[in-house]
C-alpha positions in Angstrom: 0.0 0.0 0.0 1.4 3.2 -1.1 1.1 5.8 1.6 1.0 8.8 -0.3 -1.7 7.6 -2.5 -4.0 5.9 0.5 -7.5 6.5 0.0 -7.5 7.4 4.1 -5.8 11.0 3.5 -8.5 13.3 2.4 -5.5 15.3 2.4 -2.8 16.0 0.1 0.8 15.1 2.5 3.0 17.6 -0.1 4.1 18.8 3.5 6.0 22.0 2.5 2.4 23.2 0.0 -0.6 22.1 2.3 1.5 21.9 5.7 3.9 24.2 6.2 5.4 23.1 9.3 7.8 25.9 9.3 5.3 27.6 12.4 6.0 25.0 14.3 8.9 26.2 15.8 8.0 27.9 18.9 10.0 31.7 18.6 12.7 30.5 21.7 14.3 28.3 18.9 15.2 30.8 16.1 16.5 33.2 18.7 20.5 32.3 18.7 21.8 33.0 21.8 23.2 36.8 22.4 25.3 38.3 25.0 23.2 40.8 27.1 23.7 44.3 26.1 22.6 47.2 28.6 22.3 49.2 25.7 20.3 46.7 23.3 16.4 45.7 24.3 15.7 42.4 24.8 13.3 39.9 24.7 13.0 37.2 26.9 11.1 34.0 25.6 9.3 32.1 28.5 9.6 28.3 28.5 6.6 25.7 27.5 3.7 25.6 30.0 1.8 22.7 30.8 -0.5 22.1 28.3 2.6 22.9 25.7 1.4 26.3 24.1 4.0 29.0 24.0 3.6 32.6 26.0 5.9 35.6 25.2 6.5 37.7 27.7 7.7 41.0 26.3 10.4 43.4 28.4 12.2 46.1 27.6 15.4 46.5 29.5 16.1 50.4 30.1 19.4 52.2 30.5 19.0 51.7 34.4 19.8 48.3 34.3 23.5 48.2 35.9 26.2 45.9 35.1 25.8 44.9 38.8 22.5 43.9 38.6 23.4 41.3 35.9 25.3 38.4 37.4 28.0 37.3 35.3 27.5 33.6 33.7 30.0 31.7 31.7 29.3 31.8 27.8 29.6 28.2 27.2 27.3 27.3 29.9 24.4 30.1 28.7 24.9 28.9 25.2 24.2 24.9 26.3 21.5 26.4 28.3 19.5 27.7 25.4 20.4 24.8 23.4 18.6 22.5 26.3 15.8 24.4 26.3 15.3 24.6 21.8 15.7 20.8 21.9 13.1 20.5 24.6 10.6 22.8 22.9 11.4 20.4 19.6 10.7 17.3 21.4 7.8 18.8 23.1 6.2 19.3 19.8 6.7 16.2 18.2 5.4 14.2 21.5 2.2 16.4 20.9 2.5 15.2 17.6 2.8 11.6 18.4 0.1 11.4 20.5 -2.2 12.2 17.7 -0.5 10.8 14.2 -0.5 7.0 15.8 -4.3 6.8 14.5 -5.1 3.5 16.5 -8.2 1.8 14.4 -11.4 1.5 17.2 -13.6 -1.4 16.1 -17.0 -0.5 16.1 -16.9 3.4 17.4 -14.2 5.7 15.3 -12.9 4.6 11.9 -8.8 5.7 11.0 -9.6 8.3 8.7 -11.6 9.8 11.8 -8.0 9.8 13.6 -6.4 10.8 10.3 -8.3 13.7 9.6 -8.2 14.5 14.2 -4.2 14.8 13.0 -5.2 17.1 10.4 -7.1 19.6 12.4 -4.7 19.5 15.4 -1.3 20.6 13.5 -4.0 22.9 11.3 -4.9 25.0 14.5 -1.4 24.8 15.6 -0.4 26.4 13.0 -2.8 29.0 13.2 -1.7 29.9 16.9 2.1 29.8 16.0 0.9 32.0 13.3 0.0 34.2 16.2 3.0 34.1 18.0 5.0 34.4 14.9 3.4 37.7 13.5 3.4 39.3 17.4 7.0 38.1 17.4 8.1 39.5 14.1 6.8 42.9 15.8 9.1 43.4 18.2 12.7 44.8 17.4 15.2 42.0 17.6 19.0 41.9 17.1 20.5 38.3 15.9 24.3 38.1 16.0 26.6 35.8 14.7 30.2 34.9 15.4 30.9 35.2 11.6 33.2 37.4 9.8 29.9 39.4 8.1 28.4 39.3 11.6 25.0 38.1 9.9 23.7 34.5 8.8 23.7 34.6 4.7 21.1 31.8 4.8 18.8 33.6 7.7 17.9 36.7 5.0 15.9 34.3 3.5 12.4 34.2 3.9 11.3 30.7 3.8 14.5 29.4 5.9 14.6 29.6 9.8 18.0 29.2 11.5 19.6 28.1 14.9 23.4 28.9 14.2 25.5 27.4 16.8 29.1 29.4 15.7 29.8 29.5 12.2 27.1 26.1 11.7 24.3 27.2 10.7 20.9 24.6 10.9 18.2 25.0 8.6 15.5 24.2 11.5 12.8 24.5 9.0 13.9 21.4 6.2 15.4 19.3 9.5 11.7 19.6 11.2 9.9 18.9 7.9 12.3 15.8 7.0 11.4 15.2 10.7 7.8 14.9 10.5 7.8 12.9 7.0 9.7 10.6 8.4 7.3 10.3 11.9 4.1 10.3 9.2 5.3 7.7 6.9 6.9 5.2 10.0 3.3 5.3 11.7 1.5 4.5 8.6 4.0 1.6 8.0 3.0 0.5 11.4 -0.5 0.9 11.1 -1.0 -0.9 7.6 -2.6 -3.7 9.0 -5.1 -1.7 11.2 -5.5 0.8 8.2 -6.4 -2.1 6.2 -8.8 -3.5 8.6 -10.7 -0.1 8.3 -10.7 -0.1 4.9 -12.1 -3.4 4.5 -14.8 -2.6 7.8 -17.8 -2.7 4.8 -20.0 -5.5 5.2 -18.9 -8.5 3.5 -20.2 -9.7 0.3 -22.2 -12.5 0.0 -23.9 -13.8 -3.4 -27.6 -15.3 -2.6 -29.0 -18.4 -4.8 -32.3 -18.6 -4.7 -35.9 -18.3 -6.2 -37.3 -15.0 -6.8 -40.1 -16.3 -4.2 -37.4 -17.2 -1.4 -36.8 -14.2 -0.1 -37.2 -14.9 4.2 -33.4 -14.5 4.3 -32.5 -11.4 2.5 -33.8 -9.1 5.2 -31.6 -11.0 7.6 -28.8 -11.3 5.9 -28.5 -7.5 4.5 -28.2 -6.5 8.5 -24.6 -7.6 8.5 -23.6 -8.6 4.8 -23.8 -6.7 1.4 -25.8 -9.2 -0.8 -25.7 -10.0 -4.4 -28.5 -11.9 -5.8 -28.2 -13.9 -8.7 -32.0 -13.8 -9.4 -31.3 -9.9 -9.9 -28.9 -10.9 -13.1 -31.7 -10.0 -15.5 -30.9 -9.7 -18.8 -27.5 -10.9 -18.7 -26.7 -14.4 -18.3 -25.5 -15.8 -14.5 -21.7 -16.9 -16.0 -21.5 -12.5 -17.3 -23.5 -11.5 -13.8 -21.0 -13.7 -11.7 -17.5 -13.1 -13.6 -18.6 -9.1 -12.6 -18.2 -10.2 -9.5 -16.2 -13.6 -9.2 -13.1 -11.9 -7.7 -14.9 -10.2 -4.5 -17.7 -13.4 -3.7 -15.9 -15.7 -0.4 -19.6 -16.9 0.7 -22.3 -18.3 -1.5 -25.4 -18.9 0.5 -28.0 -21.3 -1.7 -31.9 -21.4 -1.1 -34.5 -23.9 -2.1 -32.1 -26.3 -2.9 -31.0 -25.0 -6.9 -28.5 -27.5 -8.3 -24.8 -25.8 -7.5 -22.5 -28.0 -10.2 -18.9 -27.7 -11.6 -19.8 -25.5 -14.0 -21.2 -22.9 -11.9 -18.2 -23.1 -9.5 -16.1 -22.6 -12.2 -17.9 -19.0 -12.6 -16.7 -17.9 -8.9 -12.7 -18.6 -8.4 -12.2 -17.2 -5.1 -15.0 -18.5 -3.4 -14.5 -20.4 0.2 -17.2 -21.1 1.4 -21.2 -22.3 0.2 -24.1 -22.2 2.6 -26.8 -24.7 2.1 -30.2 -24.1 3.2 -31.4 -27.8 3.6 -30.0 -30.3 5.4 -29.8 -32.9 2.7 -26.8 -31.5 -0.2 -27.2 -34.0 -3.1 -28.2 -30.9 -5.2 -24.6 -30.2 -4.5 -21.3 -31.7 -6.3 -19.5 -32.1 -3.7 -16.8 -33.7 -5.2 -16.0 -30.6 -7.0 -16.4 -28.6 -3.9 -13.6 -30.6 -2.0 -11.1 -30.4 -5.4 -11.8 -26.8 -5.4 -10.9 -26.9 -1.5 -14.6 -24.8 -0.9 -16.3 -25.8 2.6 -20.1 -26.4 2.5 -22.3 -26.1 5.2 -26.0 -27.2 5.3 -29.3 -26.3 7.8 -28.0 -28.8 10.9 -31.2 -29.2 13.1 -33.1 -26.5 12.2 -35.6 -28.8 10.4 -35.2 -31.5 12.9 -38.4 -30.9 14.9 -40.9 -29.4 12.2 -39.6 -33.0 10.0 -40.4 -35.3 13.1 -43.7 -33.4 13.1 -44.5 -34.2 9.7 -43.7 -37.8 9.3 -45.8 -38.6 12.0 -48.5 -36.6 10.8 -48.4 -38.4 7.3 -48.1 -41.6 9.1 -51.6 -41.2 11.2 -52.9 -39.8 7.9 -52.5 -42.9 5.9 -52.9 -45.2 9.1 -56.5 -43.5 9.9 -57.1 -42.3 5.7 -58.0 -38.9 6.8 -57.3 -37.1 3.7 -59.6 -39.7 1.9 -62.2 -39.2 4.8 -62.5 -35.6 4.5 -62.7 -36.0 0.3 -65.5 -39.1 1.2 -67.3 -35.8 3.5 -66.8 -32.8 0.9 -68.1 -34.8 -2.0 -71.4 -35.7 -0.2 -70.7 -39.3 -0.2 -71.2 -39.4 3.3 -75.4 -38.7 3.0 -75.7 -41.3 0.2 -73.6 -44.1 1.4 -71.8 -44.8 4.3 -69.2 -47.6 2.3 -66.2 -46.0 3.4 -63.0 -48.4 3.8 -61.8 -48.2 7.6 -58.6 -46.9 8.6 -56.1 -48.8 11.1 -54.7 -47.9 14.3 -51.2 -46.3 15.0 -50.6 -47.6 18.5 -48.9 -50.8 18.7 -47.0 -50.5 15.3 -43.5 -51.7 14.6 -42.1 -49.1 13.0 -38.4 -49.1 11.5 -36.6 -45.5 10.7 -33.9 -45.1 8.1 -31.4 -43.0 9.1 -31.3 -42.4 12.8 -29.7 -39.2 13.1 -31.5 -36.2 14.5 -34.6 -36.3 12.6 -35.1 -40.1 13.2 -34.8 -40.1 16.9 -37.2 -37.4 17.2 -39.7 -39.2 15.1 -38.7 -42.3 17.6 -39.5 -40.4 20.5 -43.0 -39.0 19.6 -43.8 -42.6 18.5 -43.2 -44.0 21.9 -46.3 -42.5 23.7 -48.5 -44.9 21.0 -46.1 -48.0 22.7 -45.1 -48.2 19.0 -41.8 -50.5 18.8 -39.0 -49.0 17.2 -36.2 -50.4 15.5 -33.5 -49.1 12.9 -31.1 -49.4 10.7 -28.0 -47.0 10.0 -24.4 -46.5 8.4 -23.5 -47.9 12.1 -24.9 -49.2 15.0 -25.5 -47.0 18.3 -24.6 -48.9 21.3 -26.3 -46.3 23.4 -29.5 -46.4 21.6 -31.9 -49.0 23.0 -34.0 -49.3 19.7 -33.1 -52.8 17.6 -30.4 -52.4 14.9 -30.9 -54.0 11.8 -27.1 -54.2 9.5 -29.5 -54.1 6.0 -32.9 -52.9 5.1 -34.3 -55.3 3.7 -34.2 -57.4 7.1 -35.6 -54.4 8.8 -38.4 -54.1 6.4 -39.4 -57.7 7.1 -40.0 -57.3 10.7 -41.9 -54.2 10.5 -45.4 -52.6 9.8 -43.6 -49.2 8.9 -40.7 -47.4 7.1 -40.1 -44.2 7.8 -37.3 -42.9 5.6 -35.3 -40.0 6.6 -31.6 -40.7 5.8 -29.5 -38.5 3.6 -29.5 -39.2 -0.3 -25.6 -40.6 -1.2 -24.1 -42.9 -3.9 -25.0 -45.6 -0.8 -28.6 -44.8 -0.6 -29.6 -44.0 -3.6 -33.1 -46.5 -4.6 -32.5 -48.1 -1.3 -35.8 -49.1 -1.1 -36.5 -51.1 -4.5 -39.3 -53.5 -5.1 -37.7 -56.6 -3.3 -37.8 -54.3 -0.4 -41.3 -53.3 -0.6 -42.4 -57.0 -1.0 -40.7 -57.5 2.6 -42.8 -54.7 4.0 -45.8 -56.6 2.6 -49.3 -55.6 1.9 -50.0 -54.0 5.0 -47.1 -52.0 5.1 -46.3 -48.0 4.3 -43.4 -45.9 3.5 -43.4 -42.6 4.8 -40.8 -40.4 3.1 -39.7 -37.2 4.6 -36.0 -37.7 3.2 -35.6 -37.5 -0.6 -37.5 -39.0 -3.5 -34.1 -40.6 -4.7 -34.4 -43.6 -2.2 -37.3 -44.8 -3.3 -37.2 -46.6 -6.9 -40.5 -44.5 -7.8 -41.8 -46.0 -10.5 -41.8 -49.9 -8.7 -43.5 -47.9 -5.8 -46.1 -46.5 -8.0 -46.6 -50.1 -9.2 -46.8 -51.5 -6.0 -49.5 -49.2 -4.6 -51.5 -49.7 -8.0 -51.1 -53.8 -7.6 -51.6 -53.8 -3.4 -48.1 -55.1 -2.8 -47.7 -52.5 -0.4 -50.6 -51.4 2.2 -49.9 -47.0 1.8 -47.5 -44.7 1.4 -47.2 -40.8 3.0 -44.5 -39.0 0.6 -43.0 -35.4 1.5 -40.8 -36.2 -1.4 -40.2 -37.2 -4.6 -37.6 -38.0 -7.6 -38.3 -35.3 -9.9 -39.7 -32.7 -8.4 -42.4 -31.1 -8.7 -43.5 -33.4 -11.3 -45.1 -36.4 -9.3 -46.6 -39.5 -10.8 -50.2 -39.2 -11.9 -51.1 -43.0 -11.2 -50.8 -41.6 -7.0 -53.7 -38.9 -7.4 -56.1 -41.1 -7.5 -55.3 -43.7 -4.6 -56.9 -43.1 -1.0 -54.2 -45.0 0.4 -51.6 -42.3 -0.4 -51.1 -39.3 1.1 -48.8 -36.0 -0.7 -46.9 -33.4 0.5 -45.2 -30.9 -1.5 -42.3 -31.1 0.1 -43.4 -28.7 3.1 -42.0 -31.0 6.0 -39.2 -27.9 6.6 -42.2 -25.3 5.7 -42.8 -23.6 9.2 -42.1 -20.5 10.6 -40.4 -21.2 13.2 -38.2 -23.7 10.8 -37.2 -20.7 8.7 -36.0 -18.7 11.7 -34.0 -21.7 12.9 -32.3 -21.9 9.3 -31.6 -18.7 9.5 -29.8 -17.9 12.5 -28.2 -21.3 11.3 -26.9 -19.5 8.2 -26.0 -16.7 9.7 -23.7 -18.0 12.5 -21.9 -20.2 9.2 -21.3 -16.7 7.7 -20.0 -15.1 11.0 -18.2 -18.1 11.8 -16.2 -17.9 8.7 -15.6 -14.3 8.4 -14.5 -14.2 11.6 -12.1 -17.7 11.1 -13.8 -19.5 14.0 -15.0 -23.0 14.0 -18.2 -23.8 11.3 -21.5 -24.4 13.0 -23.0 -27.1 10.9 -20.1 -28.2 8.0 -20.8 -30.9 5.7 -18.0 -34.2 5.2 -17.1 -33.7 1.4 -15.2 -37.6 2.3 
């Protein structure tokens, strides 16, 4: 960073045109010292008061002084004297000096160019009362001698130049003050780089939102401590032209309502770090690429957990009990002319077996136990601590229960885990309740198995191509659709949020992620 050409300084450092620090000498140090002369007048200079301002004291030393009321001093000792005292008033000034350059950087009240510009206005106004000094000083009738052969300083005459001769030396105190105070400018602001930079770089980070135009329950959120860039805002240009815009400034990518994030997208955004998923489930994601590219990803944690649980038990007493087919039997006026209407079957007592029993699935466990239902489970691993029955392979758990209840995350592993020999297992009476994603299920031999009675129901949050859904299922009471609204709760959206938000803070701030996803 170039000091001279830092945005911070409003004003232009060419010291000698918009400073002149030649007034910063207080009047003691041009005066060179002189023998006292009953018949000359003198002036006497007092010394630097407290708060470091400069008071002259005018006298006027009349014929009636007497030699005996001088008392006689050695030369060399006065002239050390005086020297003492001008390199006291020099130092003096430059502490005041460094007291206020060394523009410390105060997160969250006062930004450096505040300090900066506090520097500014202090040597401004002490120029102004130097000034004063200087022009009431210039006033009074002053002899300067010098131990030369002309008995004058040559250099003294002239008007920009300020000297402190010490015998035939002379000392330009003007261009040794002004070398003086670059120097103690441009050391601070080496110093201070770093903090300079940190208040440079204060503005809210920038963040590039992915999401549809309907999604919006994060942006207000979000814009309280982030600048955002949405990519639904790239109208008429295409994302890749929107994106390379801004490629070299976008570190965070937060992604809504689960829109595919691929190689080729990624290749749009070189320097981002990190991608924020909304959902808990990141299949939309390639995560292979993600790792190669060395980008963390972090998805919704257990912000969904509870509102999920909810659901899957709802759309399990649904399709136990036929509800939704009750209330169509009602509404259609079915009910006055017949009462044929098939009879649902009770939840309590079921054997029910969960896929995936991470936080979702013991939830769903636990408000399954007040109906004495009998839980069992299968998982990448067995939990010792977890008193349910573990089952190594599906399709032995689907054999010894009344229920599936998927809710595992969608990999290479899982993908079509429940195919038809699986739902021949479960057996007529048995349902699948899916609140995980419409990949495990091999959808078209579930369609076929409901249409043929192979299986007894089904309760579906989700499906494999979404939102298209098969046809064949509109029409069957023992089925039961959701449009993928198990997450779609208030109070699920304010949990993903401040989920979201402590990923962002987290990383900006190079602490610990809240919720990261394994790209193994």
């Amino acid at each position: 960073m170039d000091f001279a050409s830092s945005s911070l300084f409003n004003v232009n450092f060419a010291y000698e045109d918009e400073l002149d620090f030649s007034c910063l000498i207080s009047p003691s140090t041009f005066i060179s010292f002189q023998e006292p002369n009953p018949s000359n007048p003198i002036i006497h200079c007092a010394g630097t008061e407290n708060d470091g301002r400069q008071r002259i004291r005018e006298t006027t030393m009349t014929d009636e002084i007497t030699k005996e009321n001088v008392e006689p001093k050695n030369k060399r000792a006065k002239h050390r004297e005086i020297e003492r005292q001008r390199r006291q008033e020099v130092t003096s000034l430059f502490q005041n000096l460094r007291n206020i350059l060394p523009f410390h950087y105060i997160k969250g009240k006062r930004s450096s160019s505040d300090h900066v510009q506090e520097a500014v206005n202090y040597i401004k106004d002490l120029q102004k009362k130097i000034k004063e000094v200087s022009e009431k000083r210039d006033r009074i009738k002053r002899s300067i001698t010098h131990p030369s052969s002309t008995g004058e300083c040559p250099i003294r005459s002239s008007a920009s130049s300020y000297c402190s001769c010490v015998g035939d030396t002379h000392i330009d105190v003007k261009r040794v003050l002004i070398k003086r105070v670059k120097r103690l400018l441009l050391n601070n602001s080496r110093l201070r780089l770093e903090e300079v930079s940190m208040a440079e770089s204060s503005a809210p980070p920038l963040i590039l939102v992915h999401r549809p135009p309907s999604l919006d329950y994060l942006d207000e959120r979000l814009s309280r401590h982030f600048q955002i860039l949405n990519t639904h805002a790239s109208s008429p240009d295409p994302l890749p032209v929107f994106l390379s815009r801004h490629a070299s400034s976008i570190r965070a990518f937060v992604n809504i309502g689960r829109l595919p994030i691929d190689a080729e997208l990624l290749s749009h955004l070189p320097s981002l770090q990190l991608l924020v998923c909304t959902s808990v489930g990141t299949d939309h994601v390639d995560l292979a690429e993600c790792k190669r590219l060395g980008i963390a990803v972090t998805n919704a944690g257990d912000a969904f957990s509870e509102d999920v649980a909810d659901c899957a038990v709802g759309l399990l007493i649904n399709v136990l009990r036929r509800i939704p087919a009750a209330d169509r039997f009602v509404r259609s006026g079915n009910w006055a002319k017949s009462r044929d209407f098939q009879l649902g079957t009770k939840v309590s007592g079921k054997r029910v077996g969960i896929v995936g029993l991470g936080s979702i699935g013991s939830l769903i466990a636990k408000r399954l136990e007040p109906f004495r239902c009998i839980i069992s489970y299968n998982s990448r691993s067995h939990k010792p601590s977890i008193p349910y029955r573990y089952y190594p392979d599906i399709l032995s758990l689907a054999a010894n229960n009344d229920v599936l209840v998927l809710c595992c995350a969608l990999t290479d592993q899982t993908r079509q885990i429940v195919n038809r020999e699986v739902m021949e297992s479960l057996g007529k009476g048995g349902v699948i309740i899916n609140v995980g994603r419409g990949g495990l299920i091999d959808e078209k031999e579930m369609v076929k198995c409901l249409v043929e009675g192979v299986i007894g129901g089904a309760g579906l949050d989700v499906f494999g191509n979404e939102p298209e859904v098969p046809e064949e299922l509109f029409g069957l009471d023992n089925v039961v659709l959701s449009p993928h609204a198990a997450v779609a709760t208030p109070g699920s959206l304010d949990n993903v949020t401040e989920v979201a938000l402590a990923n962002l803070k987290a990383f900006f701030s190079n602490q610990p992620l809240i919720s990261p996803v394994r790209l193994d």
